[in-house]
C-alpha positions in Angstrom: 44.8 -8.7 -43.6 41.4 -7.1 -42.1 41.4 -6.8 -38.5 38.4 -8.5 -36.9 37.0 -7.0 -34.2 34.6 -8.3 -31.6 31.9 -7.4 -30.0 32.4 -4.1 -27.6 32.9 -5.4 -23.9 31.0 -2.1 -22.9 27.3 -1.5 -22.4 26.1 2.5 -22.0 22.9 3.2 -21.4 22.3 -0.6 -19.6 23.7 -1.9 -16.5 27.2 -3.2 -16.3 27.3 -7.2 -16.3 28.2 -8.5 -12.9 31.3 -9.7 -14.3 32.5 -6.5 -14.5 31.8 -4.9 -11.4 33.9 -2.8 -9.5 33.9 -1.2 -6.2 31.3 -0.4 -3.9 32.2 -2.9 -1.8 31.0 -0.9 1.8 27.6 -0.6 -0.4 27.6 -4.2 -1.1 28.2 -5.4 2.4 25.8 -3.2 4.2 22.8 -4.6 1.6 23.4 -8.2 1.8 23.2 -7.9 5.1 20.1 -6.2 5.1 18.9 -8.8 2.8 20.4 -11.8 5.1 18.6 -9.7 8.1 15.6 -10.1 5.7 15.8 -13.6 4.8 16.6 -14.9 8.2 14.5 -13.5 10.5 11.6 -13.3 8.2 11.1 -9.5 8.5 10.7 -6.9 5.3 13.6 -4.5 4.7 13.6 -1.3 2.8 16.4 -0.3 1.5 17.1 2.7 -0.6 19.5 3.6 -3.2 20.2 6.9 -3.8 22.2 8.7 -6.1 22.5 11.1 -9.5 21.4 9.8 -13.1 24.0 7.1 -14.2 25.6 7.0 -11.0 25.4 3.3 -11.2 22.3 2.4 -8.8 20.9 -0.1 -11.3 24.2 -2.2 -11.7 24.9 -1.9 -8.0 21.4 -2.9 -7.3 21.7 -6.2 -9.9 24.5 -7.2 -8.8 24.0 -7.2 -4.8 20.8 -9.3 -6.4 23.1 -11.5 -8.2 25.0 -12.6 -5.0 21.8 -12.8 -3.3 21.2 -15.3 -5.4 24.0 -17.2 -5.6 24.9 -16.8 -2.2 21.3 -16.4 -0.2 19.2 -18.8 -2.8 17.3 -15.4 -3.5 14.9 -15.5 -6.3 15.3 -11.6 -7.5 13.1 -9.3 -9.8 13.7 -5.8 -11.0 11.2 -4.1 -11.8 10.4 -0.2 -13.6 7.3 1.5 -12.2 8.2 4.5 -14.9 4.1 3.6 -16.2 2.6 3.0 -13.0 -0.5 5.1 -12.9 -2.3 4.3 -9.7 -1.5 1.6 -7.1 -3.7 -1.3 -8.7 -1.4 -1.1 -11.2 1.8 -1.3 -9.7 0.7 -4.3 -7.6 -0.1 -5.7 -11.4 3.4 -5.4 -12.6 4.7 -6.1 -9.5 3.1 -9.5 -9.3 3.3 -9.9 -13.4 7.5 -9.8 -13.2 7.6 -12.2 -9.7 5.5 -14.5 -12.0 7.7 -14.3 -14.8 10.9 -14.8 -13.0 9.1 -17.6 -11.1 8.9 -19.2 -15.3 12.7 -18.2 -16.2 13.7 -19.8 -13.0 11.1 -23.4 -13.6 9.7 -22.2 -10.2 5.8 -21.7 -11.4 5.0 -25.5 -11.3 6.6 -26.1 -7.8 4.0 -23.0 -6.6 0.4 -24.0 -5.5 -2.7 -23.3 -7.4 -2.8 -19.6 -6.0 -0.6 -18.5 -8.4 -1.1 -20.8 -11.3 -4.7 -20.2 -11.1 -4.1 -16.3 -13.1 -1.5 -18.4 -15.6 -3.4 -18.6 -18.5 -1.3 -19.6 -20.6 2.8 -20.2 -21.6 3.1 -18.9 -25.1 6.2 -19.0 -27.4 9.6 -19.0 -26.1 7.9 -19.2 -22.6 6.1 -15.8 -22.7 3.4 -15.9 -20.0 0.0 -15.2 -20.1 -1.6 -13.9 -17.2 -4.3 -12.5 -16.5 -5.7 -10.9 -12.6 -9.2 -10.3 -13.1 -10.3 -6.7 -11.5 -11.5 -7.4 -8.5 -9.0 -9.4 -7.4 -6.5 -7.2 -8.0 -7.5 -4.3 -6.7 -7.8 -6.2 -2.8 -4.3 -7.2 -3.3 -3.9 -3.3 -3.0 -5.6 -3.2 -0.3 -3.6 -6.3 1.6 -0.2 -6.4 -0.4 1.5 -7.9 2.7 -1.1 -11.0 3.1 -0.1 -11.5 -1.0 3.5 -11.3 -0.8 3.8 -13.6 2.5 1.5 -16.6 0.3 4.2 -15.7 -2.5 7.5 -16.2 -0.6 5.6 -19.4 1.5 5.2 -21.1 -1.5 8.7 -20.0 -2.8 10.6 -21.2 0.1 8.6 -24.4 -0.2 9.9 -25.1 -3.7 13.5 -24.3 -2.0 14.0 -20.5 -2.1 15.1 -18.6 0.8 13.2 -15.4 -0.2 12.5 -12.3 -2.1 14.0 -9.6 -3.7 12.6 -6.5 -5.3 14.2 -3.8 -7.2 11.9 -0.9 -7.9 13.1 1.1 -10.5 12.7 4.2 -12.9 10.2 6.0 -9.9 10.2 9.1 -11.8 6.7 10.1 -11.7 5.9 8.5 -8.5 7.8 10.5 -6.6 5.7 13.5 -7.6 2.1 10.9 -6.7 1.3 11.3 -2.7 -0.7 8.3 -3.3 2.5 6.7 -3.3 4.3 7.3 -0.9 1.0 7.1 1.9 0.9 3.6 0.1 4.2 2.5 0.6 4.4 3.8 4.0 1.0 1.9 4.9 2.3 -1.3 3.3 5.8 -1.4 5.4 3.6 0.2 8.7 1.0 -3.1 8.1 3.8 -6.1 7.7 5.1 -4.7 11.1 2.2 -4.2 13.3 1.0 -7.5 12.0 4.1 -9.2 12.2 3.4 -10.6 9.0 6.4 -13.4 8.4 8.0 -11.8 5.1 11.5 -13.0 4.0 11.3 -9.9 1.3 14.2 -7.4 0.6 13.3 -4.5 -1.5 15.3 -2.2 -3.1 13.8 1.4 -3.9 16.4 3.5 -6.7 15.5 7.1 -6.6 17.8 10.3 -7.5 18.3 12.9 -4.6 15.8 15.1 -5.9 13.3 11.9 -6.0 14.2 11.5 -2.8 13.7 14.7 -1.6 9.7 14.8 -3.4 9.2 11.6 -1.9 9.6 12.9 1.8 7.8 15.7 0.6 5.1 13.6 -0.6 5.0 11.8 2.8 6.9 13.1 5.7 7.4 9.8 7.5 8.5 7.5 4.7 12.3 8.2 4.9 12.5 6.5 7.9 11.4 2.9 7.6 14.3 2.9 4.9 17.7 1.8 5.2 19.8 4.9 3.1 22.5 4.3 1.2 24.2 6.8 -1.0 26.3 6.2 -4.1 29.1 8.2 -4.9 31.8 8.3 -7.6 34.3 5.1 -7.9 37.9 5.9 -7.1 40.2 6.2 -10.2 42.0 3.0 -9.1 38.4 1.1 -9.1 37.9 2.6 -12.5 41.1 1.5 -13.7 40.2 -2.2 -12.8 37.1 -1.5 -14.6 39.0 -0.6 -18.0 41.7 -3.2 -17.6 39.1 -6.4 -16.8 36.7 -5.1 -19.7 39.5 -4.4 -22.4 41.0 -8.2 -21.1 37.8 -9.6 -21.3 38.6 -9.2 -25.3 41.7 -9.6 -25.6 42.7 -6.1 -26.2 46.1 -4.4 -24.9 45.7 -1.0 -23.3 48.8 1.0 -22.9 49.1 2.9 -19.9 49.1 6.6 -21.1 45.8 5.5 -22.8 44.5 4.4 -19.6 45.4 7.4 -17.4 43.3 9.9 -19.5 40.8 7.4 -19.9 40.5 7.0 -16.2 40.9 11.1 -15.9 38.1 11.9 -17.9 35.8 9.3 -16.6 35.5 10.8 -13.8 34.4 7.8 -11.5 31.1 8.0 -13.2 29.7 4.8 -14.5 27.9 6.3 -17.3 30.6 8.2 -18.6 32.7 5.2 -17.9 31.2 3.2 -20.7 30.7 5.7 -22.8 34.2 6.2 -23.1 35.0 2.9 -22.9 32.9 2.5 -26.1 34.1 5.2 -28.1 37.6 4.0 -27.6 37.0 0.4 -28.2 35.2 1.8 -31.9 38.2 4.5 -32.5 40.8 1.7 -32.3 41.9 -0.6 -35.3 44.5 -3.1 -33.7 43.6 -4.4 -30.7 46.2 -1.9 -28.6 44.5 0.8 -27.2 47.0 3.4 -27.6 47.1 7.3 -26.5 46.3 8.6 -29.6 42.8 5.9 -29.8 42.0 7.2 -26.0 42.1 10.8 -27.2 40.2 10.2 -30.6 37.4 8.1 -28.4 37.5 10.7 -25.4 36.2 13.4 -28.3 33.5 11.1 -30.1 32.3 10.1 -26.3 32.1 13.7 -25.2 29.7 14.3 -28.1 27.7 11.1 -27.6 27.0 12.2 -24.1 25.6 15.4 -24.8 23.5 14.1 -27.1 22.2 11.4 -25.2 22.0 13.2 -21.9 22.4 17.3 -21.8 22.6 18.9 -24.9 18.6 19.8 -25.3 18.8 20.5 -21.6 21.6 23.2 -21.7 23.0 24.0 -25.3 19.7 24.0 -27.2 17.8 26.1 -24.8 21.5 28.2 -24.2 21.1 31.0 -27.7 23.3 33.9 -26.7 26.9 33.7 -27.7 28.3 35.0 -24.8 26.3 32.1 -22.6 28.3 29.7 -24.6 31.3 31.2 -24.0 30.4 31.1 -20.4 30.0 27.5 -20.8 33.2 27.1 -22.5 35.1 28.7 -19.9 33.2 27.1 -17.0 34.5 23.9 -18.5 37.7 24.8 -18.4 37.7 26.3 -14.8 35.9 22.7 -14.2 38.8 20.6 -15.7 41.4 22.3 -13.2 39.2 22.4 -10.2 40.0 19.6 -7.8 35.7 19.4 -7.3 34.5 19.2 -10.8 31.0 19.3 -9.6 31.0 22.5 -7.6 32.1 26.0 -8.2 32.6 29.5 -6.7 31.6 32.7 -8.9 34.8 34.7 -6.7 37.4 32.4 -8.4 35.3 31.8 -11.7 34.6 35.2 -13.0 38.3 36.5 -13.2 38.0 34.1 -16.6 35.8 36.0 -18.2 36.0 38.7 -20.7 34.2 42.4 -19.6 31.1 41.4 -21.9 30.6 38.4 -20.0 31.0 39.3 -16.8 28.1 41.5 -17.4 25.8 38.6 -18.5 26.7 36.6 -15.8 24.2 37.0 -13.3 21.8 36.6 -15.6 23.8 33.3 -17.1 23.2 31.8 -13.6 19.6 32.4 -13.2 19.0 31.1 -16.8 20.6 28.3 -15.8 19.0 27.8 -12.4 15.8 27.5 -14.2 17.0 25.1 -16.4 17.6 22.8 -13.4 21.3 22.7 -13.7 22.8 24.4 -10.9 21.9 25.3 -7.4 23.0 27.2 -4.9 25.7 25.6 -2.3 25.8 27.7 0.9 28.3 25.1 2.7 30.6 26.1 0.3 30.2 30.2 0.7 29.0 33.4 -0.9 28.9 32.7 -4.6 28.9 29.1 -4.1 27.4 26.9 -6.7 27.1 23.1 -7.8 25.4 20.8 -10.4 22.3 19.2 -9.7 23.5 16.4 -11.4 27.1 14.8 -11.9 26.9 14.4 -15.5 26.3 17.9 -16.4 29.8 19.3 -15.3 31.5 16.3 -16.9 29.9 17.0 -20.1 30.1 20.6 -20.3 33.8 19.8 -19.7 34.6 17.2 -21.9 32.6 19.9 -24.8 35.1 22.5 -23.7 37.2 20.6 -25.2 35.6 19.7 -28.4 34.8 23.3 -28.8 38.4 24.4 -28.5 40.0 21.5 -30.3 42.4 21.3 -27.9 44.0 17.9 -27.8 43.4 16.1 -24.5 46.2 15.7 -22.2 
């Protein structure tokens, strides 16, 4: 008899459903409330999400959204600015996905003619045609706050409570002073005129984004709420594992689970990535020890490829910079802080030929944007800019070796 198997419960590379959300629950609480704060006393709050690449920002940010709107009677909209070019065009897409949301949620007809006046059209499938001529558009720059407060007054007219924004994918922006002067003078105008705004937005940025962005405009940190995401506890991801295998009707056995949860890492990202691999490597419906370690090895290689290797290995030549790696992944996957790392205990593991290559290892690898230097931590102190890279360079320690995972 052929085993059927269903669709995989796990989603790299997207945002995890809200069904299956774990954790954060200190992260959640503290921005609903900013977003009741919002709603309730008519007053805009900024709110921003910080954290490395697939930390989880997106899914945390949709599903505090989601209860917003099932909770709040929010009407939310994410939205990427990775193509924004100048600031008429962000208030463009901005406007263009409120629009379309108002459509998927049979809002547009309840609004007044403001809005349905740059409708021209509802094509196939409900695919909106809009259209803000140039003019127009480019004084909505100029008085964002005025548009917004029309938005939400015909919103909570056709019985929403208010507004909220995800702006995603800044990458580029960050770099742009224009936007963070813009931004700045946006929040700085809604509060000196005391503009009634029932608006919550959510602004997803990396540390380094955050940093540029400060740089970019010195005073722009502070009108935001911060809140920082971290890794999830191995008990949260274990509830992740056990609530997505359920979900289709799979068995995992608890050996497969505890390296599953070990090399995961608390990092969403690598989460379902694993999850994935082992949901493919299996051919029963019970997740056993020997599917956890097959899919541990197949994830390992699907993360590099996705997410470091032309960063580190293909721009990493020399032999005895691989062998640096290798090692460094090892010293990683018995060091209590995976993402940090001190040369004193490190270099003991290397042969004479590499010791000799090492300082020059660390500067090749400064410039690559993968470590930096960690003074809290002492002389010789280092850590990964991002979370992902010491995870992966483990996890291809191991391929490497062919050592079976424990």
């Amino acid at each position: 008899m052929i085993y059927e198997k269903p669709d995989s419960p796990f989603t790299p590379g997207r945002p995890v459903p809200p069904e299956f959300f774990v954790g954060r629950q200190r992260e959640i609480g503290e921005i609903l409330a900013r977003i009741k704060n919002a709603f309730g006393r008519g007053f805009l709050e900024n709110i921003l999400i910080y954290g490395d690449r697939g930390i989880g920002k997106s899914s945390l940010a949709g599903f505090a959204m989601t209860v917003a709107e099932m909770e709040l009677g929010a009407v939310k909209v994410h939205i990427s600015l990775s193509e924004c070019a100048d600031k008429t065009e962000l208030i463009e897409i901005v406007l263009r996905r409120i629009f379309e949301e108002f459509q998927r949620k049979n809002l547009l007809e309840k609004l007044g003619e403001w809005v349905q006046k740059y409708v021209r059209s509802v094509g196939l499938f409900g695919v909106l045609q809009i259209e803000f001529p140039r003019g127009e558009i480019d004084a909505m720059a100029e008085s964002f706050d005025r548009v917004l407060e029309k938005v939400t007054e015909q919103m909570q007219q056709a019985g929403k409570t208010g507004l909220v924004l995800t702006f995603d994918d800044v990458n580029g922006l960050a770099e742009q002073r224009w936007f963070g002067n813009w931004y700045k003078g946006f929040s700085d105008g809604v509060a000196v005129r005391g503009t009634k705004l029932p608006l919550a937005i959510m602004l997803l940025t990396t540390p380094a984004q955050r940093r540029r962005l400060s740089e970019q405009q010195e005073s722009l940190m502070r009108i935001f709420y911060p809140v920082e995401i971290g890794r999830l506890s191995d008990e949260e991801v274990e509830e992740f594992y056990r609530r997505a295998f359920a979900r289709v009707g799979f068995e995992v056995r608890d050996d497969a689970l505890k390296i599953m949860v070990k090399y995961a890492s608390g990092l969403p990202a690598i989460m379902q990535e694993i999850g994935d691999a082992v949901f493919y490597a299996d051919e029963d419906g019970i997740i056993t020890k020997k599917d956890a370690e097959k899919g541990i090895l197949a994830a390992a290689e699907e993360v590099g490829r996705k997410y470091l290797a032309p960063k580190i290995y293909d721009a990493i030549r020399s032999e005895r910079y691989r062998g640096i790696l290798d090692k460094l992944g090892k010293f990683i996957g018995n060091s209590e802080e995976k993402g940090k790392f001190n040369i004193k205990s490190f270099r003991d593991a290397l042969n004479e030929d590499e010791r000799n290559v090492l300082h020059n290892f660390l500067r090749k690898m400064r410039e690559l944007g993968v470590i930096e230097s960690y003074p809290e931590g002492g002389a010789g102190a280092y850590r990964f800019v991002n979370e992902l890279f010491p995870i992966y360079i483990w996890l291809r320690s191991e391929v490497t070796r062919k050592v079976k995972v424990k």
